[in-house]
N, C-alpha and C positions, 0 to 999 in steps of 0.2 A: 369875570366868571361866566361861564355860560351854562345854563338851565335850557330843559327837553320841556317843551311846551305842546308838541304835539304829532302824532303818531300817525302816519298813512298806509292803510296793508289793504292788497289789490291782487287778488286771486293767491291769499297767502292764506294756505290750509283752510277751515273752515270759514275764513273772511273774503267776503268775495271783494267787498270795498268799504271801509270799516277807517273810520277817520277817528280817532282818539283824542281828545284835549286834555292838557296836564295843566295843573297849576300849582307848583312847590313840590312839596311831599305826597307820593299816590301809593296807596296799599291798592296792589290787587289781591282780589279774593274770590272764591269761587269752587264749587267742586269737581270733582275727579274726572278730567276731560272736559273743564270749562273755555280752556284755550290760555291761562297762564302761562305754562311753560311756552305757547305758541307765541304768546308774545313779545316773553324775552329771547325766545332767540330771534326774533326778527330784530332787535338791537343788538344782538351776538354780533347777527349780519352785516351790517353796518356800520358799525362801531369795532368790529376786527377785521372785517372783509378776507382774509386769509382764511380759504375751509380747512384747510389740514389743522389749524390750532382750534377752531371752534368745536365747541361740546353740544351739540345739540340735545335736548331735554334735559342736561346736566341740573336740572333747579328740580327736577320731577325725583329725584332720589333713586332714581331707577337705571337698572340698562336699558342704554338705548340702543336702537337702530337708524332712529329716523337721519333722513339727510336732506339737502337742498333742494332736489327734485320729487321726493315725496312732500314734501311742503308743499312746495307751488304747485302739484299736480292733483295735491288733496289725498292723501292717502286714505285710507281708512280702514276701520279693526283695534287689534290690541297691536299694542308696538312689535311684538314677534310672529304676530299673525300674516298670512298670504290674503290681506284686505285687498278690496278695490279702488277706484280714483274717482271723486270728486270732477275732474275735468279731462279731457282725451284733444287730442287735434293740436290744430294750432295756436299759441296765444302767448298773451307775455303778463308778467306779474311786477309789484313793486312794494319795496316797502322802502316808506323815506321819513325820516325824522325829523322835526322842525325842531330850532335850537334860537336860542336866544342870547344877546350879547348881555348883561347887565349892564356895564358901562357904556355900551355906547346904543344902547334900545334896539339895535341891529339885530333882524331872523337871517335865518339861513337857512337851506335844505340839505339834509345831508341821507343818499340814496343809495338805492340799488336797482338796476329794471334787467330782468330775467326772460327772454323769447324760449319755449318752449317747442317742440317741432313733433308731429304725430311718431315720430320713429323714435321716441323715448331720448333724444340728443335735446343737449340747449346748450344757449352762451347765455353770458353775463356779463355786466361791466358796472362800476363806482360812478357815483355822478354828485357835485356839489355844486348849489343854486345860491348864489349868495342874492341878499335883499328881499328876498321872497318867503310866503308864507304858506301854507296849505290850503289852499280852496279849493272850491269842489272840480274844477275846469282844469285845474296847472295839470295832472298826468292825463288826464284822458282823452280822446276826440268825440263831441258829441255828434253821432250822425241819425235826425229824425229825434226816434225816441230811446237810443241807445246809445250806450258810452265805449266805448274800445280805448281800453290802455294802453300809452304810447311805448311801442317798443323801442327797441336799441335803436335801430335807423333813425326812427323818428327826433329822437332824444339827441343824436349826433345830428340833423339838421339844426335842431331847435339852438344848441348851442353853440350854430354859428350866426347864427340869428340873437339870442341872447347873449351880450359880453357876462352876464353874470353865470353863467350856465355853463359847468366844465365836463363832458365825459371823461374819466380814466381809460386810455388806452394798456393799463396794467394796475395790480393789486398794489404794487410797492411803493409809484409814484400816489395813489390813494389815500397810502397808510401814512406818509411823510404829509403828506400836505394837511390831514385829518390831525396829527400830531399840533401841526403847529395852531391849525386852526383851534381848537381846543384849550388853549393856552400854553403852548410848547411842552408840550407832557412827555416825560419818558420814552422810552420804548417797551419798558415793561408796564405800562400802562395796557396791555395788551394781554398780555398772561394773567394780570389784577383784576381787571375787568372776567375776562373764563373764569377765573376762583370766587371772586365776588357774586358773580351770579349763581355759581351752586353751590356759595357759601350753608355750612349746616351746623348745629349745634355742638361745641368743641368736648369731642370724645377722645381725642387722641392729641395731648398736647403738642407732644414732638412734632405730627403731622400737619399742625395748625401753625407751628413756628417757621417751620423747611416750607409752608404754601403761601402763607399772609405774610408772613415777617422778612426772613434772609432773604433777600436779591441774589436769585442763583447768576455769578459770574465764571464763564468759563474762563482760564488761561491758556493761553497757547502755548504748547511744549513743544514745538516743532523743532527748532533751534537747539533744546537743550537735548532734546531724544536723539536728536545730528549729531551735538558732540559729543553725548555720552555714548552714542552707535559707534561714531568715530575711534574713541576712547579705546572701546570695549577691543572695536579691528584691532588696534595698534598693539593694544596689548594677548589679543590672539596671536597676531602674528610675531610678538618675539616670546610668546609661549610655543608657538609653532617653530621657529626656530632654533627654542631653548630643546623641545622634541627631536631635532633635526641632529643637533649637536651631541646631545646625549646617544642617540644612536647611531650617528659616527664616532662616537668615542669609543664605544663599545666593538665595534667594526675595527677601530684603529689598534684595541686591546687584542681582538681577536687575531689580527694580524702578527701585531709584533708575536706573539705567543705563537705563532705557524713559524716566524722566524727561528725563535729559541728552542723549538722542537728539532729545527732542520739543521740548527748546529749541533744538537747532542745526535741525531741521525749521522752527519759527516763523519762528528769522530769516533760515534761508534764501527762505522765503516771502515774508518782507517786499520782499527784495533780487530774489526775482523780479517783483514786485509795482511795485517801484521803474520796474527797469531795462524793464521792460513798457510803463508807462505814458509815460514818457520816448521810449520808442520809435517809441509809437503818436505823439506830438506830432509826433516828428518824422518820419514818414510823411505828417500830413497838412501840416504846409510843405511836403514834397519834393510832393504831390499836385497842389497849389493852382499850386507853379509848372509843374508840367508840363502843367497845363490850359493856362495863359497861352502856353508856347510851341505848344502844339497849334493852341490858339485863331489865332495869325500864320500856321502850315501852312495851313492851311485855307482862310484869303484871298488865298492864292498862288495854290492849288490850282484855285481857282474863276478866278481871273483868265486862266489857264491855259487850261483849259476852253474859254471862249470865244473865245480866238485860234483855236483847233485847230478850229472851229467855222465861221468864216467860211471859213478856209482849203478845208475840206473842199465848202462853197461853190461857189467857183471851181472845183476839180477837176472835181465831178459835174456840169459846164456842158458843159466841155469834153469829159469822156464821151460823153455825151450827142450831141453832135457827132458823135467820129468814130465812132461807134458803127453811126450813120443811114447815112454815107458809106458803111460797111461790107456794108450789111443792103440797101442797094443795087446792089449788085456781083455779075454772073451768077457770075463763078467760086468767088466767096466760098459764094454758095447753094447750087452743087455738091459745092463743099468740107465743107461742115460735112453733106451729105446724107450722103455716101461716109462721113464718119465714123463719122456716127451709124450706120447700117447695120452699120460695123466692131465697133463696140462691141457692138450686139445679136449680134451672129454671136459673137466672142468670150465673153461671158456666157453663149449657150446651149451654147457646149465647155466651158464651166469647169462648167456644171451637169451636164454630161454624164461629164466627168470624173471628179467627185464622186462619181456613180453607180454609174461602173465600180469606182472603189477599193472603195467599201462590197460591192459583186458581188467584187472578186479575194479580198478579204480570206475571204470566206467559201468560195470556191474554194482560194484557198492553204489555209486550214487542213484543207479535205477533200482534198486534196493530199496533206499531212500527215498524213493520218488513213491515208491509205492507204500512204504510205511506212509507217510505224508497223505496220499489220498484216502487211507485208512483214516488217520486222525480225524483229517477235515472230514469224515462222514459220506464222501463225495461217490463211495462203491454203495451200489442197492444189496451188492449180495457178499458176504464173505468170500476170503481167494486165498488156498493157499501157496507161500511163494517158499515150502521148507527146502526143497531140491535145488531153487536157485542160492538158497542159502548155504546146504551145504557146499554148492560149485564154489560161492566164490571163499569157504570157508579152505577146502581144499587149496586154492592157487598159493594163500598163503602160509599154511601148515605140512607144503610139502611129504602129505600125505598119501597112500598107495589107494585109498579109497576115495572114488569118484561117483557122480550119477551115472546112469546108465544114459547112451545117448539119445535110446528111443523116446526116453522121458522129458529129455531138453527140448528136441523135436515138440513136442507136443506143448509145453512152454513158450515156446519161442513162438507160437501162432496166439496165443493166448495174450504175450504182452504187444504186438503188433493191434489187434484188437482194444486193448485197453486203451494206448496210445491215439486210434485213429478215433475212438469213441469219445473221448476228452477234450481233443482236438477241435471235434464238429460241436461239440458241446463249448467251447470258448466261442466259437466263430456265429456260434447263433447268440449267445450273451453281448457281445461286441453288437448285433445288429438289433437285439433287442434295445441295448443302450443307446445306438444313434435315433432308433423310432423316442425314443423316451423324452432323450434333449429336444428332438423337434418339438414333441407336444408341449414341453416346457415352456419352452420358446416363445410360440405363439400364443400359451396361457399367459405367459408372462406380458405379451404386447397386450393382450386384451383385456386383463388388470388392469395395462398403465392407459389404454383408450378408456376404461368405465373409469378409473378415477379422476379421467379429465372431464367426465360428465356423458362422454359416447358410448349410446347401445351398439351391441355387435352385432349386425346381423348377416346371413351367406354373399357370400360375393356378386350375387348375381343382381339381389336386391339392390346394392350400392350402385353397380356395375349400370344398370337402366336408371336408376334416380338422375345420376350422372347425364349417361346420354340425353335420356329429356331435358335434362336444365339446360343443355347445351344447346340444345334443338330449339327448346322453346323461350329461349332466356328468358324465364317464369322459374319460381321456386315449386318444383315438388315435396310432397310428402307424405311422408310412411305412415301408414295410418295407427297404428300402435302408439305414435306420440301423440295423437293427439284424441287419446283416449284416457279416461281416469276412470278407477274404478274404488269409491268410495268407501266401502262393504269389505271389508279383506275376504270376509268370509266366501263371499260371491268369486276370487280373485281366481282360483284354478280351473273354476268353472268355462271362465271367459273365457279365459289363453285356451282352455283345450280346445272348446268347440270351436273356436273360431280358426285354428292353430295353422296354419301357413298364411288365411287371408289375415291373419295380422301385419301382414305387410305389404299389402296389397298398395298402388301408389294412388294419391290424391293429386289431379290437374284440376282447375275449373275448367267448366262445361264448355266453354267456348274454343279450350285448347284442346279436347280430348280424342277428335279426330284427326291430329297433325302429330297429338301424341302415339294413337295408334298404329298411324303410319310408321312413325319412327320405329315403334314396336316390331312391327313386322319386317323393317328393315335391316335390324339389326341382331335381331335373335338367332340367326343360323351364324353370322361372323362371330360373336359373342358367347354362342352356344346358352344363349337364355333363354330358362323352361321356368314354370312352377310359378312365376311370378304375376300379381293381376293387376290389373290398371283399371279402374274405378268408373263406369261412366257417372260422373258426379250428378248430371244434369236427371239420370233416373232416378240418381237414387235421393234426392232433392223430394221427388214427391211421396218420401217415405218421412221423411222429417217431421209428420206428425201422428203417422199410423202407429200404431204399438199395440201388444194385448194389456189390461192391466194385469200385474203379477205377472209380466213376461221379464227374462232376462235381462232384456233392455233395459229397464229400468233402474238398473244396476250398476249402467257406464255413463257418463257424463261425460259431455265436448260443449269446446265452445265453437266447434266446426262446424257448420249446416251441414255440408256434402258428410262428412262422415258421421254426425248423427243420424241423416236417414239411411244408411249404408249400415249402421248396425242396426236401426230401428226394422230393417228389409230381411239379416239376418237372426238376430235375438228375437225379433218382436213378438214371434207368433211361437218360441221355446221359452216352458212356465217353470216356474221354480218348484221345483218339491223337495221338503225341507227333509223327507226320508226317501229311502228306496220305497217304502209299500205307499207313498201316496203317487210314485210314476205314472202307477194305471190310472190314475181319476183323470189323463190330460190327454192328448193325443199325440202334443211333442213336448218334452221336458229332460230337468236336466236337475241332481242334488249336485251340494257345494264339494260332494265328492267324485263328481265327474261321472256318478251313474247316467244315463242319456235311456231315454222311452221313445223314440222313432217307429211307425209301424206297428205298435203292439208289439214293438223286441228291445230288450233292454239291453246294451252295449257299454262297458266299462271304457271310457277314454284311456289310452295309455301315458301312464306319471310322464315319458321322457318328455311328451308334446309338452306339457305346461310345468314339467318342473322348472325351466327356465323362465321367469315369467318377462316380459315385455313391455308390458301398459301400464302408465302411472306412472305416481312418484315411488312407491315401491319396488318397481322393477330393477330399477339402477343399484341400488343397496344390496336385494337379494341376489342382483345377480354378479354383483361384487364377492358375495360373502361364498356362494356356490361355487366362481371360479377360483377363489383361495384355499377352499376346500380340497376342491380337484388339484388346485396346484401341488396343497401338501400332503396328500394321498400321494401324488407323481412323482414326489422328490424322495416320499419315505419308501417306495416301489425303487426305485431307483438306486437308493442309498445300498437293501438291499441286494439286490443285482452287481451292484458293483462292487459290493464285495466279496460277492462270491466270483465275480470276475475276477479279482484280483489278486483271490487265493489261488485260483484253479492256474492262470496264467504263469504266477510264480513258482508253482509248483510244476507243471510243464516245460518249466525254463527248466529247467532240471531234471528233464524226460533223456537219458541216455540209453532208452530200449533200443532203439532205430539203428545206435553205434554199434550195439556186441553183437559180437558171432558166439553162439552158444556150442557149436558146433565145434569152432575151431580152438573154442578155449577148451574143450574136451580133448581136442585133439594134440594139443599141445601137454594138455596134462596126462598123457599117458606116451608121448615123448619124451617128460620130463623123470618120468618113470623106468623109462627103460634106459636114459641116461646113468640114472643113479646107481641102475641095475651094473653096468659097464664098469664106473667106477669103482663102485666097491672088490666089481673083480679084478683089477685093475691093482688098484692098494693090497690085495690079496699076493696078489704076483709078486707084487717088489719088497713084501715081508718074508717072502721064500727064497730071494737070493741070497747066498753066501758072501758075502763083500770082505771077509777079514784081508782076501790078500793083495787088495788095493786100500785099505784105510790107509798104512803108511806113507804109501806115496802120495794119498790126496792131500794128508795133510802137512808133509812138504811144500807140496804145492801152493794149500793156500797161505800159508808162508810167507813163498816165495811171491804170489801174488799180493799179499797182504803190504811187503818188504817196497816191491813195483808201485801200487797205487800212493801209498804214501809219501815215495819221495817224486813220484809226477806228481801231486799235489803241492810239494814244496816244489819244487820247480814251478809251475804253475803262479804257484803267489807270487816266487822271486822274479818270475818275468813281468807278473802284472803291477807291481809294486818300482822296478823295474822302468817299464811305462811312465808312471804316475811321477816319479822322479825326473827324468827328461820332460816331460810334459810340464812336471813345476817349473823346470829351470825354465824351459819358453816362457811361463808367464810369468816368473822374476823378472826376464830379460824385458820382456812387453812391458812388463807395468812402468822398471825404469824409465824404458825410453818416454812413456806416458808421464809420468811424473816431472823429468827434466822438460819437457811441454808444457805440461800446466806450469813447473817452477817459473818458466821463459814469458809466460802467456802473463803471470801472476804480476812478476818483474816489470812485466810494461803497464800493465792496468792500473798497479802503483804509484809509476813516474807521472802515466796519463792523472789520474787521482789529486796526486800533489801537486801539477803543474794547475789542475784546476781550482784546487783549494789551497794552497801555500800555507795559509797563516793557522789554519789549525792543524798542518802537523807538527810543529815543534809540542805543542800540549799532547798531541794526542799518541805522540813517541812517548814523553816522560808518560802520559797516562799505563801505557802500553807495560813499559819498563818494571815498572810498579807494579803490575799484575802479573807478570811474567817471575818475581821471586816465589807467589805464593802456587799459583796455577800454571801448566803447560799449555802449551801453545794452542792443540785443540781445543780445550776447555776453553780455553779465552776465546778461539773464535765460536764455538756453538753457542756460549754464555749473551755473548752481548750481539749475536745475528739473533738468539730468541729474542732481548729486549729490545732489538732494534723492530723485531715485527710488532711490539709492542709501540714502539714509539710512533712509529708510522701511521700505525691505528688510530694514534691518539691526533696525529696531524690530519690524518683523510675525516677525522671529524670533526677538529676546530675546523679546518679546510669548507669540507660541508657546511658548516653553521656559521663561516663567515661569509658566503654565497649566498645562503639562506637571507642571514642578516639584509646583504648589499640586494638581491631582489626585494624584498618585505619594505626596502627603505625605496628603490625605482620607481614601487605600485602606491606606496603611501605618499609621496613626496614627489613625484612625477619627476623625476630623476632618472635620465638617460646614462646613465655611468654601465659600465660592462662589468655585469653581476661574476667576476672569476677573479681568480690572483693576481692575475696579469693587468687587472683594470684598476686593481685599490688604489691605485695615484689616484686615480678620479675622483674618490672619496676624500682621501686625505685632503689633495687641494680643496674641497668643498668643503671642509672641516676649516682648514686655516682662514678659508672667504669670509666663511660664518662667523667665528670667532674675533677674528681682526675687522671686520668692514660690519658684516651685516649686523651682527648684532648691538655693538654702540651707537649704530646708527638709526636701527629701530627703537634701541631704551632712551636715545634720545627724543623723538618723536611722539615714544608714549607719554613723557613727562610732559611734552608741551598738549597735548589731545586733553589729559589728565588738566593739567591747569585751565584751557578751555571750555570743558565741561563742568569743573565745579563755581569755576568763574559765573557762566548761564546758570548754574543752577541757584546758586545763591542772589548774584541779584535779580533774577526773574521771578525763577517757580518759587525759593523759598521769601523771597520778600514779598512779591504780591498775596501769596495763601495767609502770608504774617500782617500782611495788610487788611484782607479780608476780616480774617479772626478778629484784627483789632472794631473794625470797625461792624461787628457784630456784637462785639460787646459795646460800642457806643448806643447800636440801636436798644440793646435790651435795656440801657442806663437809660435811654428817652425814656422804653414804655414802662419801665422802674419807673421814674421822674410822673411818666401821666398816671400810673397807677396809686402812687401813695397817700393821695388823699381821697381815693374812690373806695367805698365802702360796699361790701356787698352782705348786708344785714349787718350781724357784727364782727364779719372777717375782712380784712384785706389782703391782695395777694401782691406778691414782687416774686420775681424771675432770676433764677440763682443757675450761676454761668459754672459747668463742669467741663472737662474733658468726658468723652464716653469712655468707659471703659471700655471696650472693644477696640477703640482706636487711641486709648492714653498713649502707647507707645509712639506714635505717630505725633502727636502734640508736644509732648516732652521733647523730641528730638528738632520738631519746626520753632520750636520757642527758647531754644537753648541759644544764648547768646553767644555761643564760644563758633557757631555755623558762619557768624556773620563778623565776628570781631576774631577769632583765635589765629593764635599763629599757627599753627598745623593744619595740614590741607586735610577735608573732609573725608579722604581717600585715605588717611595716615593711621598711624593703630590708636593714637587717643579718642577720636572720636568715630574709628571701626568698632573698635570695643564697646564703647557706651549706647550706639545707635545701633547694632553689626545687624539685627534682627528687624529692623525698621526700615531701615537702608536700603536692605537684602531686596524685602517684600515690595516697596517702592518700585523702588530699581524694576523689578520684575515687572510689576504692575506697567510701568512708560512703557 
């Protein structure tokens, strides 16, 4: 057994060098920052040497921070505090345990020695002293009257010098050799030791049992997570295969179904082929005899002809006759004179007619034009238009009363004037419009600059701000911005008086001769007037002058230069809160822009300060003013333009310019003395005598009547005639087309069947069959429609078996040629699959399958079965130490459950049928019973 007899700690945290003696059992005790916790972890130190597992303050019940170099360095503060150190520079620490054999009265040293270095870095190393004890000389070197702790160096001399004195060149050769020295202790002697020391009062049983009691052992699954990985491939892959087959099957269904489509295609073919060619025969029978009756028409026709021919004959004999008798006859000669007269006279009214309509039309709609300018209101003075009213009422009531022409005259100046006044009254509305849109325009850009926060000011001002900044690359500025004026009430006052130097520009004094310069040099290229440039450096020495109760007082800058530049101009203009106090000042000014200069009082004019400038105010109102002015502009506009648009539509319809008023008078008393003519005319030919030519006329027309009627029959018999030869030609054409196509049809047939052989015997009896109930056309237009059907049906299996064979190329990495011509490719892949690859992968998974549950049973599930058992052996110990220990008058024992959270998992590790059944753990008896345990498991590796 070996017992801790005494403790060495040398520049470890508050101990500078602090020798400890133990004898048996040692309570330490002490308060809050006595150095307890400092203590035990310097046996952490030592006694685990590994820092990653050490808990430093772990016994203080606290978070910690502290580490190994705040220890030896002395930290100091609250554990979360940015404290200082104890020690800085170079130096080395130690803390060494002295230990004692029982059995054989033997000490030993068992160490640590720690160098330190000013740059915050150190090393460390384990060091064990056998036969040795603690005195005050073994770690130090005395030199004079000081001691220096031997560092690492030193301590590697020392033990080569001492055989009993071993440095560790590593933690693990350390921890092995401390094991054994110890009395061959575990390796969780290590972990027991960290929990022991921050052992605390047992609040949470479960967590007291999983830290003091269970021996956490881990299992290595590596092997079984191999074959169950393994397993798992194998049986991917002839799921992946099982996928492979399935969608060549379907590929393979697709196909054959393109086949059984393209044999009911063949024989429909045939059967249209059939019933075609049968058709065509019989076209040219039905041809040949409709020529032969054509052929009989035709000799009727012509026989026909020639009767209608003699006939016509004798008519025009007889014509001829009474025709002479007629052409003879005085009153016949005067009769057909009078006529003919009548009709020319007639003809020249109907042309005259004609004339006047095309003349009213363009009168009525200037007519119109002028009603219309009535309506719209557009005449200042009433007009009458009754005369052009009655003109054009005249041209169409073929009436003997007209205007007089001196009065159209006098008209005809009057709508020339109306027209050219209208005119100039559009053309000035149109340029009022373009002035309008511009101002729009630019109101509109100068909205969308204020609502981006920019004042507008003349071009000119921008125009030289510009130039300067360029000249002087230095910012200029307009002195308006950088003015405020607190007071609204004071606000119109400012902007007037001051009203162009509101923009006057700001340089500092140093720029403002180079500015001037440029001034001068650019104002004639530029054309810039009106604009002032500040000498800042004067007006600087106005920055404090002012009258009290002067205007000034009013504006506020945080500018120097421009407070004394207004202090120069407002300072000495007073306010007066009425007009009758102007005269008490000498210069002043009310908040309504009255001004007293001179003993003369002067009204500012609104437009100067209605726009105001300065301030936060400016920008708002002079937002709100140009939206006002916008929608004054638009509703000016709005309307303007519509009276543009009546006036112009109504002008579009200005036909004054076209009539002649003159010549339509003139025409109308033309058309007057026409009528005049005729009437006398008609007069004449109701006073000839005609009784002793009616007879003969009406022989005549007769005989003319007799004439036209049979050249009309003649007539049709020739064109009819015609149409009969002309049929026979395309009788004769069509046969000969027909015996073509029969000859054409004939071989396409032969070619057909020599191609497909075996289905035409079916597709003859089919043909046969249909042929009792339907004709031969019907049969081929019947099944050429369902053949376009059928076809349909193949170009989309067709499709979606292309589709298929790609979708299977991109999923399956398969080089097969995605078309019809390539599906061997599939199929053989299909028979590989099925014949080779697949038995040979189900073989494969079975044995994967048996080497996986093989490792899992005798490995993971026997050793966790191991575990378990031998947890319940320990709890049977501290049962066994427990039951005759009394704690007043209770005793406790330790009662072994499954968790509920994890029963499922227990029940299934402890079921004897995992490790003894005939059925593979993989099979459905114990899928079923475990399936949800298994599952989770499973997942979990």
């Amino acid at each position: 057994m070996k017992t801790l007899t005494g403790i060495r700690l040398i520049n470890w945290h508050y101990f500078t060098d602090q020798t400890i003696i133990l004898n048996g059992n040692t309570l330490i005790t002490g308060a809050n920052g006595a150095g307890k916790s400092t203590i035990l972890d310097a046996l952490q130190l030592v006694l685990i040497a590994n820092l990653t597992e050490i808990r430093f303050n772990v016994s203080a019940y606290s978070e910690t921070r502290r580490d190994l170099l705040g220890y030896v360095r002395g930290k100091t503060g609250e554990e979360n505090s940015q404290g200082g150190f104890l020690r800085s520079g170079d130096f080395s620490s130690h803390v060494a345990l002295e230990l004692a054999d029982t059995t054989t009265n033997n000490t030993f040293i068992l160490g640590v020695v720690v160098d330190v270095f000013k740059d915050g870095s150190y090393s460390h190393a384990f060091y064990k002293w056998e036969n040795t004890r603690l005195t005050d000389n073994l770690l130090v070197t005395v030199t004079g009257n000081k001691e220096f702790p031997h560092n690492l160096k030193k301590m590697k001399d020392l033990a080569r010098i001492h055989q009993g004195l071993k440095v560790y060149s590593n933690v693990q050769s350390y921890r092995e050799d401390l094991l054994q020295k110890l009395g061959i202790l575990p390796e969780r002697f290590f972990s027991l030791l960290v929990k022991g020391i921050g052992f605390s009062p047992i609040v949470e049983l479960r967590k007291f049992v999983y830290d003091y009691i269970l021996q956490e052992k881990d299992i290595d699954i590596t092997d079984m997570r191999e074959n169950y990985q393994h397993y798992r491939k194998m049986e991917d892959l002839v799921e992946e295969i099982l996928k492979k087959i399935s969608n060549l099957t379907i590929i393979k269904d697709q196909y054959q179904e393109i086949q059984r489509l393209t044999e009911v295609v063949i024989e429909q073919d045939y059967l249209i082929r059939l019933g075609s060619l049968e058709h065509l025969a019989q076209k040219l029978q039905q041809t040949r005899s409709e020529e032969k009756k054509t052929a009989s028409k035709l000799n009727e026709t012509k026989t026909a002809i020639k009767t209608l021919e003699n006939k016509l004959q004798t008519l025009t004999e007889e014509q001829k006759s009474l025709t002479g008798a007629l052409l003879s006859n005085t009153v016949y000669q005067e009769l057909e004179k009078l006529k003919t007269e009548l009709n020319r006279l007639m003809e020249n009214k109907k042309t005259l007619n004609e004339e006047l309509e095309t003349l009213g039309k363009d009168l009525g709609l200037t007519l119109e034009f002028l009603d219309n300018l009535v309506k719209e209101n557009l005449f200042n003075t009433a007009m009458d238009w009754t005369i052009l009213k009655d003109l054009h009422h005249a041209i169409y009531s073929d009436t003997e009363k007209i205007p007089e022409k001196e009065e159209l005259e006098k008209y005809k100046t009057q709508l020339n004037q109306v027209s050219q006044s209208f005119n100039q009254e559009l053309w000035n509305l149109e340029n009022q419009l373009k002035d309008l849109e511009e101002q729009i325009t630019k109101l509109r850009e100068n909205i969308k600059q204020l609502e981006k926060g920019k004042l507008q000011y003349k071009p000119e001002v921008n125009q030289l701000k510009q130039l300067l900044e360029q000249g002087l690359t230095e910012p200029v500025q307009i002195l308006c911005e950088q003015l405020e004026i607190p007071d609204e009430k004071w606000q119109n006052a400012v902007e007037g008086y001051l009203n162009t130097r509101r923009f006057d520009l700001l340089v500092g004094p140093e720029y403002f001769d180079k500015a001037l310069k440029i001034y001068k040099e650019v104002r004639q290229q530029y054309r810039i007037h009106g604009v002032g440039l500040i000498n800042t450096e004067k007006a600087l020495t106005y920055i404090d002058r002012y009258d009290q109760g002067s205007l000034a007082e009013e504006v506020t800058t945080n500018n120097p230069y421009a407070r004394g530049y207004i202090n120069l101009l407002l300072g000495n203009l007073m306010k007066a809160q009425t007009e009758e106090e102007l005269k008490r000042f000498t210069r002043a000014i009310t908040p309504h822009c009255m001004t007293y200069i001179n003993h003369a009082a002067r009204q500012i004019n609104t437009d100067i300060y209605a726009q105001p400038f300065i301030g936060q105010r400016a920008l708002p109102r002079q937002l709100a003013i140009k939206k006002q002015q916008l929608l004054e502009l638009e509703e000016k506009r709005q309307i303007i333009s519509h009276r543009h648009l009546t006036l112009k539509n109504i002008l579009a319809k200005d036909y004054s310019q076209r009539i002649n008023l003159i010549s339509i008078h003139q025409k109308l008393e033309k058309r007057i003395e026409l009528s005049q003519t005729i009437d006398r005319t008609k007069a004449k030919l109701a006073q000839l005598d005609d009784t002793t030519i009616i007879d003969l006329q009406m022989r005549l027309e007769t005989i003319d009547k007799a004439i036209a009627d049979s050249q009309q029959e003649k007539e049709q018999s020739i064109k009819h005639l015609g149409g009969l030869e002309e049929k026979i030609e395309q009788l004769k054409k069509s046969q000969k087309n027909i015996s073509f196509e029969i000859t054409r049809a004939n071989k396409e047939l032969k070619d057909f069947r020599n191609q497909y052989p075996k289905a035409f015997p079916l597709a003859l009896r089919r043909y046969l069959k249909e042929r009792k109930t339907t004709n031969p056309e019907r049969i081929a237009i019947n099944f050429r429609t369902n053949q376009e059907g059928q076809k349909t049906q193949r170009e989309k299996v067709q499709s979606k078996l292309n589709s298929l064979q790609t979708n299977y190329n991109i999923t399956f990495q398969f080089g097969g040629s995605p078309t019809i011509q390539g599906v061997s490719q599939y199929l053989e892949e299909l028979i590989r699959l099925e014949q080779s690859e697949l038995p040979n992968y189900q073989e494969k998974v079975s044995l994967a399958r048996k080497d996986a549950e093989q490792e899992f049973k005798e490995h993971f599930i026997s050793q966790l079965r191991e575990q378990i058992e031998m947890a319940r052996d320990e709890f049977t110990r501290l049962n066994d130490a427990l039951k005759d220990v009394q704690f007043g008058n209770d005793r406790y024992q330790f009662l072994i459950t499954a968790e509920p959270g994890k029963r499922k998992y227990y029940d299934m590790l402890m079921d004897d049928y995992i490790l003894y059944g005939s059925d593979s753990i993989f099979g459905n008896y114990f899928q079923e019973k475990h399936s949800e345990a298994l599952d989770e498991l499973f997942r979990e590796l």
